[in-house]
mmCIF file of the N, C-alpha and C atoms, coordinates in Angstrom:
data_MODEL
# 
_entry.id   MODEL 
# 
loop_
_atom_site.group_PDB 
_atom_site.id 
_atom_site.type_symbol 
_atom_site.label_atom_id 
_atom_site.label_alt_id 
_atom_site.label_comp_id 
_atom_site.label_asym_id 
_atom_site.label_entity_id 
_atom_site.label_seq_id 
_atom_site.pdbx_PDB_ins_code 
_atom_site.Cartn_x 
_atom_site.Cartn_y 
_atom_site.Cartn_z 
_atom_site.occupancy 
_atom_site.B_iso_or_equiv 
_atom_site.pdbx_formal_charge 
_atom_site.auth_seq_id 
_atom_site.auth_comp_id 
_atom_site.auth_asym_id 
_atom_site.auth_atom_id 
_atom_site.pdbx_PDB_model_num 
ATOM 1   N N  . UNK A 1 1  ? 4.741   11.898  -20.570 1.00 0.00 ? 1  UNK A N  1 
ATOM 2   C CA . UNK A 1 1  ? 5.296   11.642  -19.249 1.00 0.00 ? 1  UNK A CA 1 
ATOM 3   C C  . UNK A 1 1  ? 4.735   10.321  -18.731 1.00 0.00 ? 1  UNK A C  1 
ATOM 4   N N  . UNK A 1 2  ? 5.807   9.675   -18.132 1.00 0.00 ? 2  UNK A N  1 
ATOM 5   C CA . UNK A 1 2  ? 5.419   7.997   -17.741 1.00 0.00 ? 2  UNK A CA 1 
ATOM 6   C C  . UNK A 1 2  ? 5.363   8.216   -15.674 1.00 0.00 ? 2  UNK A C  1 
ATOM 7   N N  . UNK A 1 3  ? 3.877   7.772   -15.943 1.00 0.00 ? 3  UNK A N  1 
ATOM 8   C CA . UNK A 1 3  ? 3.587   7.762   -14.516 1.00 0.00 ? 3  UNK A CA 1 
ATOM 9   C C  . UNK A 1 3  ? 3.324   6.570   -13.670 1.00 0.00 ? 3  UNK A C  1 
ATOM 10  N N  . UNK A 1 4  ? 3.084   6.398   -12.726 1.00 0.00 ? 4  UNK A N  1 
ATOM 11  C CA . UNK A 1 4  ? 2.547   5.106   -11.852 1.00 0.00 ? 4  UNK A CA 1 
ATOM 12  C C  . UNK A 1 4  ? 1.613   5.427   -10.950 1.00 0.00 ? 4  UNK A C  1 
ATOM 13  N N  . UNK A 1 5  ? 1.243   4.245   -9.971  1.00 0.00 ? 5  UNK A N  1 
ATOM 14  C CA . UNK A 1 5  ? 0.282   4.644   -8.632  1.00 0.00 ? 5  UNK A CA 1 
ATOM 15  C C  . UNK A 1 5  ? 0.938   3.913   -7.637  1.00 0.00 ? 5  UNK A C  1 
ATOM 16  N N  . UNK A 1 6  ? 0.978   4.788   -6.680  1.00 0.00 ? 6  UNK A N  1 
ATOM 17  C CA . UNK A 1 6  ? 1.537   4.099   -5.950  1.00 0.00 ? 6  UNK A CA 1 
ATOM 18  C C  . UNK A 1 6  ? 0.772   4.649   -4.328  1.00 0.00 ? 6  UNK A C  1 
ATOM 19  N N  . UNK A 1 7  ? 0.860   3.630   -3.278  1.00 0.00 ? 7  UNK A N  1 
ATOM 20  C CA . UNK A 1 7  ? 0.261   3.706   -1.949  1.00 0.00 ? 7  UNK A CA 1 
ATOM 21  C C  . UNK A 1 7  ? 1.525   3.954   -0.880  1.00 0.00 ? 7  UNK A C  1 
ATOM 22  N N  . UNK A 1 8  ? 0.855   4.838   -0.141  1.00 0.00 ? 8  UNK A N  1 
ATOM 23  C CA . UNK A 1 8  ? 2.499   4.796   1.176   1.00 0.00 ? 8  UNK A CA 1 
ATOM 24  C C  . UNK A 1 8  ? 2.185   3.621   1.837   1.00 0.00 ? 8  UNK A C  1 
ATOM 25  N N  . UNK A 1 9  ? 3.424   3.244   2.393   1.00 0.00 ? 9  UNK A N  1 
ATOM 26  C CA . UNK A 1 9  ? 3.506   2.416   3.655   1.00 0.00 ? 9  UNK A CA 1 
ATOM 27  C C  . UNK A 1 9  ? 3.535   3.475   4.654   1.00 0.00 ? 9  UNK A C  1 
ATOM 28  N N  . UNK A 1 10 ? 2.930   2.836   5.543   1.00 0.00 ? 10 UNK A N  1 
ATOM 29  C CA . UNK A 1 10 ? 3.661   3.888   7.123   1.00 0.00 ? 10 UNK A CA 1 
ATOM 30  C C  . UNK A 1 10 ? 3.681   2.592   8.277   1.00 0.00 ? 10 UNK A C  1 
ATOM 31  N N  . UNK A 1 11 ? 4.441   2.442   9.319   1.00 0.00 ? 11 UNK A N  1 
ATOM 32  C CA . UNK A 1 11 ? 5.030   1.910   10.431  1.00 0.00 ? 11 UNK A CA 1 
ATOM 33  C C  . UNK A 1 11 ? 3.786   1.934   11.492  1.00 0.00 ? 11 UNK A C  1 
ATOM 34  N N  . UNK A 1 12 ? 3.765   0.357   11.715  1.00 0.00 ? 12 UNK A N  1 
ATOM 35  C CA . UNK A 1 12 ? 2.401   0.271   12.724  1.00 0.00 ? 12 UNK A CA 1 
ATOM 36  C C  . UNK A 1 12 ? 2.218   1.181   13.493  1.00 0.00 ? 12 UNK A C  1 
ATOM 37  N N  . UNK A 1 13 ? 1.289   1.683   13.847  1.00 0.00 ? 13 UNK A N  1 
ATOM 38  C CA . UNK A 1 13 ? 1.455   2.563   15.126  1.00 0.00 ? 13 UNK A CA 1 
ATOM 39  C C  . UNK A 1 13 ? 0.747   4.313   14.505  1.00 0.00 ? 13 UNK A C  1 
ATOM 40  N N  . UNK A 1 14 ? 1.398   4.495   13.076  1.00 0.00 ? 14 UNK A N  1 
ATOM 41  C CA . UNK A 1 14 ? 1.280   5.438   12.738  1.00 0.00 ? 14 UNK A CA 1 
ATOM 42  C C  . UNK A 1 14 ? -0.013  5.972   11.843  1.00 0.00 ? 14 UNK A C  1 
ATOM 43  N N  . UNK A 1 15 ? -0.500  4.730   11.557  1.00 0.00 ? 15 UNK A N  1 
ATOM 44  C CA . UNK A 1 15 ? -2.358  5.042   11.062  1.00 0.00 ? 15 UNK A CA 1 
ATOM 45  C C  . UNK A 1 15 ? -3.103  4.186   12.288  1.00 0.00 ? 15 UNK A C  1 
ATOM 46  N N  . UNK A 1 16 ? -3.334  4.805   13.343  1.00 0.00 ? 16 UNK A N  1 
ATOM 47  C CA . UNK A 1 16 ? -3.933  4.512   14.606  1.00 0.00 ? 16 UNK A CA 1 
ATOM 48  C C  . UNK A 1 16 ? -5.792  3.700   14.455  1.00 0.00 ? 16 UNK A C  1 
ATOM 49  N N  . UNK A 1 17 ? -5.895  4.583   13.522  1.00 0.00 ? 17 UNK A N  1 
ATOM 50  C CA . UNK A 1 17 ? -7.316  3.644   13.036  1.00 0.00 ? 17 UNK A CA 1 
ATOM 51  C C  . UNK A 1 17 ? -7.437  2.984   11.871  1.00 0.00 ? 17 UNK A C  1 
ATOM 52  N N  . UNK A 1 18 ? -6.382  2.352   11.739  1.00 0.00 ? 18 UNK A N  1 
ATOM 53  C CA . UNK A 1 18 ? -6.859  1.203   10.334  1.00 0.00 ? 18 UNK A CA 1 
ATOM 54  C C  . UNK A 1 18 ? -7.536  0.370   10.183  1.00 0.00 ? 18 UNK A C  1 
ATOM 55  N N  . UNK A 1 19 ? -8.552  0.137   9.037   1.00 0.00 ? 19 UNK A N  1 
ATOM 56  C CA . UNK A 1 19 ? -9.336  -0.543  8.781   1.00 0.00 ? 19 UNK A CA 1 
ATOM 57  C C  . UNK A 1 19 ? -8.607  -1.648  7.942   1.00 0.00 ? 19 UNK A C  1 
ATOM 58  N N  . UNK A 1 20 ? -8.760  -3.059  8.986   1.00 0.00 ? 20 UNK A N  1 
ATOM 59  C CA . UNK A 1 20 ? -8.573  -4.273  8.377   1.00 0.00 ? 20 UNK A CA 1 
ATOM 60  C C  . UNK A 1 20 ? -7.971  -4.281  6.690   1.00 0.00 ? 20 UNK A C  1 
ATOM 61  N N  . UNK A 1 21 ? -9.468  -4.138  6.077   1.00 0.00 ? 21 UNK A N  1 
ATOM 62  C CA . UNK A 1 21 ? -9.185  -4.348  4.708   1.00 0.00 ? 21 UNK A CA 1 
ATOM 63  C C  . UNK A 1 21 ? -9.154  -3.055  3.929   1.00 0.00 ? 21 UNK A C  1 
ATOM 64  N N  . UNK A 1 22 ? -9.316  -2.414  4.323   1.00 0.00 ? 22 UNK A N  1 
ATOM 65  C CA . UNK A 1 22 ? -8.905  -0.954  3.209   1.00 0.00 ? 22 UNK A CA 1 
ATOM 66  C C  . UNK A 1 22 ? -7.091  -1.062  3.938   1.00 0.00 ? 22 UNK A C  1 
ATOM 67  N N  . UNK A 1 23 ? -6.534  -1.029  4.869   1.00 0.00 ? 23 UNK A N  1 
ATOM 68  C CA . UNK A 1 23 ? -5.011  -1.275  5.239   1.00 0.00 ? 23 UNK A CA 1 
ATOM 69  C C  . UNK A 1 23 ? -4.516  -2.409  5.903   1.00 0.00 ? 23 UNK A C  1 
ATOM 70  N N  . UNK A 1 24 ? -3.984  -3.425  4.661   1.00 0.00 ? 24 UNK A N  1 
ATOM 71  C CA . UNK A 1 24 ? -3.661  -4.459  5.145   1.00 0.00 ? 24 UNK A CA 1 
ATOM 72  C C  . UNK A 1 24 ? -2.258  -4.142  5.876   1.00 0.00 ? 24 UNK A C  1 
ATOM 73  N N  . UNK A 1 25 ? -1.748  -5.208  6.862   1.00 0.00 ? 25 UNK A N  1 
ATOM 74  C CA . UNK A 1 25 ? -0.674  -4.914  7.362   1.00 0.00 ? 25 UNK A CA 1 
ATOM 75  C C  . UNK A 1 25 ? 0.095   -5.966  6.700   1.00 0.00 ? 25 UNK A C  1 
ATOM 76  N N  . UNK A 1 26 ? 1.362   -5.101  5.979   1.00 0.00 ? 26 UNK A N  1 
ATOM 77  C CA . UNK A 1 26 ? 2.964   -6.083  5.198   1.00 0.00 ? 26 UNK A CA 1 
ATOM 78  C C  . UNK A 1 26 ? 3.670   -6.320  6.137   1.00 0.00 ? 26 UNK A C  1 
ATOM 79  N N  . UNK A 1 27 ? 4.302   -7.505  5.698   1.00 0.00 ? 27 UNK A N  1 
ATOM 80  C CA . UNK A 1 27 ? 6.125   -7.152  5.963   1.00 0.00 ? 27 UNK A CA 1 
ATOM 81  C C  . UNK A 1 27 ? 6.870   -6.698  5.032   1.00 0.00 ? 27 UNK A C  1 
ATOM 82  N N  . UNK A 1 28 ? 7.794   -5.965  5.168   1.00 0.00 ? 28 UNK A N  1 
ATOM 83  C CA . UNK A 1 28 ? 8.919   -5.197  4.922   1.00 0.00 ? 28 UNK A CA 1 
ATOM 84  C C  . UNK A 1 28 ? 10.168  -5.041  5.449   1.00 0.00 ? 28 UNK A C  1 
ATOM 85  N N  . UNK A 1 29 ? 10.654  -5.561  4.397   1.00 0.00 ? 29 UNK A N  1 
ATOM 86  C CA . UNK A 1 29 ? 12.080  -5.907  4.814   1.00 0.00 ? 29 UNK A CA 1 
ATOM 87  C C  . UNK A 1 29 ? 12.253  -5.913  6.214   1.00 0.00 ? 29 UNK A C  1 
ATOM 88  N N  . UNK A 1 30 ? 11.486  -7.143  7.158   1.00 0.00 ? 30 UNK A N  1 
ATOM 89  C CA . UNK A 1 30 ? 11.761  -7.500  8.386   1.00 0.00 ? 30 UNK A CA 1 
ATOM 90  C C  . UNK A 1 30 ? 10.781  -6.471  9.536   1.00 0.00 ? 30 UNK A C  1 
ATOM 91  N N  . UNK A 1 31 ? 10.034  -5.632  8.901   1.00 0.00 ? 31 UNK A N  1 
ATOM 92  C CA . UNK A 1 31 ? 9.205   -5.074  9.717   1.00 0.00 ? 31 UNK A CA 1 
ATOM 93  C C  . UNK A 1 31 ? 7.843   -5.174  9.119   1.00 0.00 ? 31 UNK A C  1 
ATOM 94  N N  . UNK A 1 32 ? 6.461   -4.745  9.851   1.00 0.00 ? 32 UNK A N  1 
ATOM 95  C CA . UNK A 1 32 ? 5.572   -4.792  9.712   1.00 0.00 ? 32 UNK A CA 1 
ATOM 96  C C  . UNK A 1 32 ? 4.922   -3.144  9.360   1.00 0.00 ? 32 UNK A C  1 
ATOM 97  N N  . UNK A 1 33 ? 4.615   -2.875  8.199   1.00 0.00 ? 33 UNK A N  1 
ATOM 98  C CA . UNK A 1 33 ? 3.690   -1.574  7.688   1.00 0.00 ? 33 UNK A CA 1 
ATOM 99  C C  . UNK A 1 33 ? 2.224   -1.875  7.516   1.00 0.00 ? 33 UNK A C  1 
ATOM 100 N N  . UNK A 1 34 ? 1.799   -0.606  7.547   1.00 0.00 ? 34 UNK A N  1 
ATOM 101 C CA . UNK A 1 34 ? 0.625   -1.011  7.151   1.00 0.00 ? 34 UNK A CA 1 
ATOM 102 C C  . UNK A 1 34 ? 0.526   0.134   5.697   1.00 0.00 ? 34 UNK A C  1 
ATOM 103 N N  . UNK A 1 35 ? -0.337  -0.673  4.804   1.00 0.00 ? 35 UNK A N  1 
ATOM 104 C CA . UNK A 1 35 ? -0.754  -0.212  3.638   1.00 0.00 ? 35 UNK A CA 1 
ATOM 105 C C  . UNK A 1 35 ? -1.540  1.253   3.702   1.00 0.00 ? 35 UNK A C  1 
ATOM 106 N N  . UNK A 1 36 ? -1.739  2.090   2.980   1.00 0.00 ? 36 UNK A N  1 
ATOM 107 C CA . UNK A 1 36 ? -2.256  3.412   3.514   1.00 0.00 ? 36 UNK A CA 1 
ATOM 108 C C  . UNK A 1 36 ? -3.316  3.465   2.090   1.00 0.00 ? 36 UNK A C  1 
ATOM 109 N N  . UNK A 1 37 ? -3.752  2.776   1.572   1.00 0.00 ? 37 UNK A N  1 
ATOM 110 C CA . UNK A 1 37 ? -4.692  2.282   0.073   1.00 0.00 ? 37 UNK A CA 1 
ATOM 111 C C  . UNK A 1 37 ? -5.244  3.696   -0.406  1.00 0.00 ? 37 UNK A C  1 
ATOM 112 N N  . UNK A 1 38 ? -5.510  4.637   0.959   1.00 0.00 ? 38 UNK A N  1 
ATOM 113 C CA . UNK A 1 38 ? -6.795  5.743   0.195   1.00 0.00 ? 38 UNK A CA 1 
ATOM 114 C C  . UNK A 1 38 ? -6.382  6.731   0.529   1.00 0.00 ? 38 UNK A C  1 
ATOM 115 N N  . UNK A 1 39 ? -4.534  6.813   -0.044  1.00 0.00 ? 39 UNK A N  1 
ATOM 116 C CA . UNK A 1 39 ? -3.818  7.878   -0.414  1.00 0.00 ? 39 UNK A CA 1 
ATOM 117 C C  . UNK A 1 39 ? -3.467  7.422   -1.592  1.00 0.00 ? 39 UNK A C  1 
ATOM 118 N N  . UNK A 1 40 ? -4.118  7.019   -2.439  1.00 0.00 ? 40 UNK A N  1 
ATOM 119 C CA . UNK A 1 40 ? -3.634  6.148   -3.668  1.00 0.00 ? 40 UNK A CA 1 
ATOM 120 C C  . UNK A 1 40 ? -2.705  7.656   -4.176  1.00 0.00 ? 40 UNK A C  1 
ATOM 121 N N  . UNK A 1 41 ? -1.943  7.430   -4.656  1.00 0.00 ? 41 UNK A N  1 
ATOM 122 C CA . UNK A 1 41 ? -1.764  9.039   -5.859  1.00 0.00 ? 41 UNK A CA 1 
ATOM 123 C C  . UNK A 1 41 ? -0.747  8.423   -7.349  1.00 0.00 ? 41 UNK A C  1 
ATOM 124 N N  . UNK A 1 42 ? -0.873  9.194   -7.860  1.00 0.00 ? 42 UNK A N  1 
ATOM 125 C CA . UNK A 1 42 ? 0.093   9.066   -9.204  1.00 0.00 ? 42 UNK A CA 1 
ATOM 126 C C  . UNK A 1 42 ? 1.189   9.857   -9.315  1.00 0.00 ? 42 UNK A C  1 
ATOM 127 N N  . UNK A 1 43 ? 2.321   9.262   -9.335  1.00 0.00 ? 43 UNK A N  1 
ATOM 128 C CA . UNK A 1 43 ? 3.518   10.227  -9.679  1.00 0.00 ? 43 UNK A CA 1 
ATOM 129 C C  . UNK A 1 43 ? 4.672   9.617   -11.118 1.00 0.00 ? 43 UNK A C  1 
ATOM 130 N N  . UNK A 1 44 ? 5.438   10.670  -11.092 1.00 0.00 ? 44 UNK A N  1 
ATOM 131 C CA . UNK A 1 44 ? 6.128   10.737  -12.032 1.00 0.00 ? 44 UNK A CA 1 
ATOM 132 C C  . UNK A 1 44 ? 6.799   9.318   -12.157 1.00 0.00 ? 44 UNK A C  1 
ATOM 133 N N  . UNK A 1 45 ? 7.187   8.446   -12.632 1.00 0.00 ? 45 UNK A N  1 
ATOM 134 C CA . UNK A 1 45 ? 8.134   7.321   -12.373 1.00 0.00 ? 45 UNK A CA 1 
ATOM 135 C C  . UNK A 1 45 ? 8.983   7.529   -12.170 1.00 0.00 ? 45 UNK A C  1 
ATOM 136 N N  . UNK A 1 46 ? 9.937   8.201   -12.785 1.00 0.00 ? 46 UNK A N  1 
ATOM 137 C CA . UNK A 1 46 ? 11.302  8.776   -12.073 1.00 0.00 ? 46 UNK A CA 1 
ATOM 138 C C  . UNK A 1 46 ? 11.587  9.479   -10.565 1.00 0.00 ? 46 UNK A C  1 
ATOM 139 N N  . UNK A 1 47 ? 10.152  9.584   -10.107 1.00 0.00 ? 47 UNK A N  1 
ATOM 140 C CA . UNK A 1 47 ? 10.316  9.892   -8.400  1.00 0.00 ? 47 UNK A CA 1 
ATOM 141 C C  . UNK A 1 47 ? 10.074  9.142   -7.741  1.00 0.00 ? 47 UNK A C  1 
ATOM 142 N N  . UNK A 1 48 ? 10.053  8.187   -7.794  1.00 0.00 ? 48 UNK A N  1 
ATOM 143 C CA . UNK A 1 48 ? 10.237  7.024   -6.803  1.00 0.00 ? 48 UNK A CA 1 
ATOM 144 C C  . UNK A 1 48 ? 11.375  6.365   -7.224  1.00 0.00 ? 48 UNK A C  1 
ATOM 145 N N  . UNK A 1 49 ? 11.987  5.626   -6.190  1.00 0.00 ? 49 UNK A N  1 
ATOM 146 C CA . UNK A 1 49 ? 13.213  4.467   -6.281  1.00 0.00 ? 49 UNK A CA 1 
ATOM 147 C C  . UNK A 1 49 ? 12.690  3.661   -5.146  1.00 0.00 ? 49 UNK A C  1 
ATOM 148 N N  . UNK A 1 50 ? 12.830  2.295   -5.957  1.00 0.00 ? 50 UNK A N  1 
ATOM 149 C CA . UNK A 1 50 ? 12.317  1.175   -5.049  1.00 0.00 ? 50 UNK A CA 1 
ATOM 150 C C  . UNK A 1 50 ? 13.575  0.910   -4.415  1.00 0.00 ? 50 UNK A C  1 
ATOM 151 N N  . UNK A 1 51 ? 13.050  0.871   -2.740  1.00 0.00 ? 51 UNK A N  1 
ATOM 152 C CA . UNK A 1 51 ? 13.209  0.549   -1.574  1.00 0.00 ? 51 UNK A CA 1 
ATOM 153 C C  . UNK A 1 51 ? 13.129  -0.410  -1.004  1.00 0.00 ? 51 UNK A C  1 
ATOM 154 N N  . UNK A 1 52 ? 11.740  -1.124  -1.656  1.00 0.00 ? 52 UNK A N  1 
ATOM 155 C CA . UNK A 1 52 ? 11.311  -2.778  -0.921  1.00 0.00 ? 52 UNK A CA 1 
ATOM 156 C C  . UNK A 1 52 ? 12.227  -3.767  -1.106  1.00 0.00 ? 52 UNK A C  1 
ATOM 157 N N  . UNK A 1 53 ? 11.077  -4.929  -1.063  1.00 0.00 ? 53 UNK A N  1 
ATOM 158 C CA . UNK A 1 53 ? 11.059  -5.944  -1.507  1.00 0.00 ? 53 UNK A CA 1 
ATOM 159 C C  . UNK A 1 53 ? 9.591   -6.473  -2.112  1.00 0.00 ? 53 UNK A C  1 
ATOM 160 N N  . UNK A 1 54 ? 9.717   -7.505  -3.014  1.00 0.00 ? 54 UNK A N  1 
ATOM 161 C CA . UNK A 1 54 ? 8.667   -7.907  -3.875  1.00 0.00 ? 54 UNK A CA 1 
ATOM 162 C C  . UNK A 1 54 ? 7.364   -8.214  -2.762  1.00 0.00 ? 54 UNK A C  1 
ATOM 163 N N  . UNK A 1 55 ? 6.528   -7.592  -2.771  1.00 0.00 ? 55 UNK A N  1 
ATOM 164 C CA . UNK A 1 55 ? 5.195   -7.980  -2.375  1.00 0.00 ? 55 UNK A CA 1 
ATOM 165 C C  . UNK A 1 55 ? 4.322   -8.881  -3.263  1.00 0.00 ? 55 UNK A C  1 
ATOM 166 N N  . UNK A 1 56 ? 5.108   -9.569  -3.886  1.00 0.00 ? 56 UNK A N  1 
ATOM 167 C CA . UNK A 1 56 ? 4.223   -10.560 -4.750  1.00 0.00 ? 56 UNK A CA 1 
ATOM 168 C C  . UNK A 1 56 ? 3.279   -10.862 -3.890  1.00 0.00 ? 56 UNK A C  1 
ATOM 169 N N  . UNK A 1 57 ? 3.981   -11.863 -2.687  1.00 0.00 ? 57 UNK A N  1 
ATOM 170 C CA . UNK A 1 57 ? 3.336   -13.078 -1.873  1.00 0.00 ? 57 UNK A CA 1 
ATOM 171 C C  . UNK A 1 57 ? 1.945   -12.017 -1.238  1.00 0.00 ? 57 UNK A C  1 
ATOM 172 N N  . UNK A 1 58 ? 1.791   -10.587 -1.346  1.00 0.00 ? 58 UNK A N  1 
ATOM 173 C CA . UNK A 1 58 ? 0.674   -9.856  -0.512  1.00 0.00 ? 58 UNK A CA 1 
ATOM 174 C C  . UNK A 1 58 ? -0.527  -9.622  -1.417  1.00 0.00 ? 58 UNK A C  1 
ATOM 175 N N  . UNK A 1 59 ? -0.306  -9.752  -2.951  1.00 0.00 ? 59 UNK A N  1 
ATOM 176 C CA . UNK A 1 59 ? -0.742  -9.497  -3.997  1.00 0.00 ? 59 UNK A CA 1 
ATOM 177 C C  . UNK A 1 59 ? -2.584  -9.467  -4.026  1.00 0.00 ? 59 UNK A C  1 
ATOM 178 N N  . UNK A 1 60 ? -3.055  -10.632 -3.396  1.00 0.00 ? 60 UNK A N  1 
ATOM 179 C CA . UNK A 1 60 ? -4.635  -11.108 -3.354  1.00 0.00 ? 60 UNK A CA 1 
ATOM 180 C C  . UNK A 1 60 ? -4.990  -9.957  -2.011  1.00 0.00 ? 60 UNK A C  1 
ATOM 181 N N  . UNK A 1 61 ? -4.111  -9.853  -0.570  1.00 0.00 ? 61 UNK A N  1 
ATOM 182 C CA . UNK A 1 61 ? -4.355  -8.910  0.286   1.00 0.00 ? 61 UNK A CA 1 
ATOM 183 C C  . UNK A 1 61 ? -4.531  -7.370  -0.716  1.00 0.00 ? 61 UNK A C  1 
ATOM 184 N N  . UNK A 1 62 ? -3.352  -6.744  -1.421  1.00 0.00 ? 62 UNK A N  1 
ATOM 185 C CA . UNK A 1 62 ? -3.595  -5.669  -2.196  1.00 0.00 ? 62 UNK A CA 1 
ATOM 186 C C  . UNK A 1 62 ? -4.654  -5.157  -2.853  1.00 0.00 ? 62 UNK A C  1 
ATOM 187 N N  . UNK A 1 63 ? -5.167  -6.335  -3.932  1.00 0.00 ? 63 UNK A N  1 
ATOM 188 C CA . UNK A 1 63 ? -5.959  -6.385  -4.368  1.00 0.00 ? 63 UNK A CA 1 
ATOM 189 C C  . UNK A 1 63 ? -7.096  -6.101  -4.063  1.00 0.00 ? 63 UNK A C  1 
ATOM 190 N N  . UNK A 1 64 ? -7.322  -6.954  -2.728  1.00 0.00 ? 64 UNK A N  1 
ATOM 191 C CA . UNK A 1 64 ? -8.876  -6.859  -1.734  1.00 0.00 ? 64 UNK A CA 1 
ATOM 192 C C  . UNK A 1 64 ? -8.407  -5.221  -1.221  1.00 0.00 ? 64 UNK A C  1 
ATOM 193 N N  . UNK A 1 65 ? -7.824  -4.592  -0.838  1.00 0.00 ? 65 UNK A N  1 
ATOM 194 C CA . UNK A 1 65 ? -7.856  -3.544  -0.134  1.00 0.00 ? 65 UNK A CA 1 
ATOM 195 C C  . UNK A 1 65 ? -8.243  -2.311  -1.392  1.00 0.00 ? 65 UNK A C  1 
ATOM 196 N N  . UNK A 1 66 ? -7.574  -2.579  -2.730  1.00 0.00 ? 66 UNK A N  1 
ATOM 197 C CA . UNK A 1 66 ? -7.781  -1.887  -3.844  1.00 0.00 ? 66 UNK A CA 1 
ATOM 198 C C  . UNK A 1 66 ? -9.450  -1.850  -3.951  1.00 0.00 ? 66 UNK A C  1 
ATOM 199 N N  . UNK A 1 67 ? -9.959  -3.170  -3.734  1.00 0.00 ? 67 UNK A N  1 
ATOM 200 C CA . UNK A 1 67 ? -11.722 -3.617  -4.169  1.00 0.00 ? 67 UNK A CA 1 
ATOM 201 C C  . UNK A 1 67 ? -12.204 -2.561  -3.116  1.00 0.00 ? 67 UNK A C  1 
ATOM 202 N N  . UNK A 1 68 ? -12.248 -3.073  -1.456  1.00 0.00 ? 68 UNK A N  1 
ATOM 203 C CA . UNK A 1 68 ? -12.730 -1.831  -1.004  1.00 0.00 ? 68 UNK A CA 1 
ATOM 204 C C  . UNK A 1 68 ? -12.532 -0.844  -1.154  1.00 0.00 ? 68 UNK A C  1 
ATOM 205 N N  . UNK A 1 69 ? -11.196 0.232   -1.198  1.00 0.00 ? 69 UNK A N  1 
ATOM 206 C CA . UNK A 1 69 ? -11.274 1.473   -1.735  1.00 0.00 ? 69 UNK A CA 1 
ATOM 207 C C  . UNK A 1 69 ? -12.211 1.838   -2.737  1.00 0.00 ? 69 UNK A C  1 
ATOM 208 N N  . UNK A 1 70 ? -12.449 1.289   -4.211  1.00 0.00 ? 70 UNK A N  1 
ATOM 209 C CA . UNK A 1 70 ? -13.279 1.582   -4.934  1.00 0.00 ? 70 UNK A CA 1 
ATOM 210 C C  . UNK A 1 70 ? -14.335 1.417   -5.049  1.00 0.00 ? 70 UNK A C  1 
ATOM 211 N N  . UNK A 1 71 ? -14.871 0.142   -4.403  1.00 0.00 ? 71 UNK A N  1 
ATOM 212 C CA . UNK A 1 71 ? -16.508 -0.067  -4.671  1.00 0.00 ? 71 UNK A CA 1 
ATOM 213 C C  . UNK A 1 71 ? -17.046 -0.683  -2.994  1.00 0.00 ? 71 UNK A C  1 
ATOM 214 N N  . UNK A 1 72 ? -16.144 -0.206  -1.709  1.00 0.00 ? 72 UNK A N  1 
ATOM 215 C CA . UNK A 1 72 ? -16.746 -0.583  -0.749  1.00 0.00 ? 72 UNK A CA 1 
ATOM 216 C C  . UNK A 1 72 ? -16.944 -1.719  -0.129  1.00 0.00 ? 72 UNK A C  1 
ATOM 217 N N  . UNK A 1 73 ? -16.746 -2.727  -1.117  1.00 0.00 ? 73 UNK A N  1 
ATOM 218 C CA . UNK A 1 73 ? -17.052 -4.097  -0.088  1.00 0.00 ? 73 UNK A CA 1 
ATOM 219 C C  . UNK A 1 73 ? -15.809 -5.081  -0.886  1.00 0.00 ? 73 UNK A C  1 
# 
């Protein structure tokens, strides 16, 4: 079975205490989310269908939010 990882988005407003860099805030398709990093989970690949758009350009933000989740700083 072919899996992935994947993080929710949720709509400003809706993780009331986000931390800077563990939840960076995107744009998305014309709105602003914030990253939810330390709900990381793994699912099936076939249960998700991409919705976005390419977060390339957020890639180094991701990254840093991935670093704190795992080792804190």
């Amino acid at each position: 079975m072919e899996s992935i990882v994947v993080a929710p988005l949720q709509p400003v407003g809706a993780l009331p205490n986000a931390a800077t860099r563990l939840n960076p805030m995107l744009g998305v398709n014309g709105r602003t989310h914030v990253l939810v990093t330390q709900a990381l989970a793994a699912v099936r690949a076939g249960a998700v269908e991409f919705q976005g758009e390419n977060l390339q350009s957020e890639r180094d933000r991701i990254i840093q939010a991935l670093d704190f989740l795992f080792t804190g700083f």
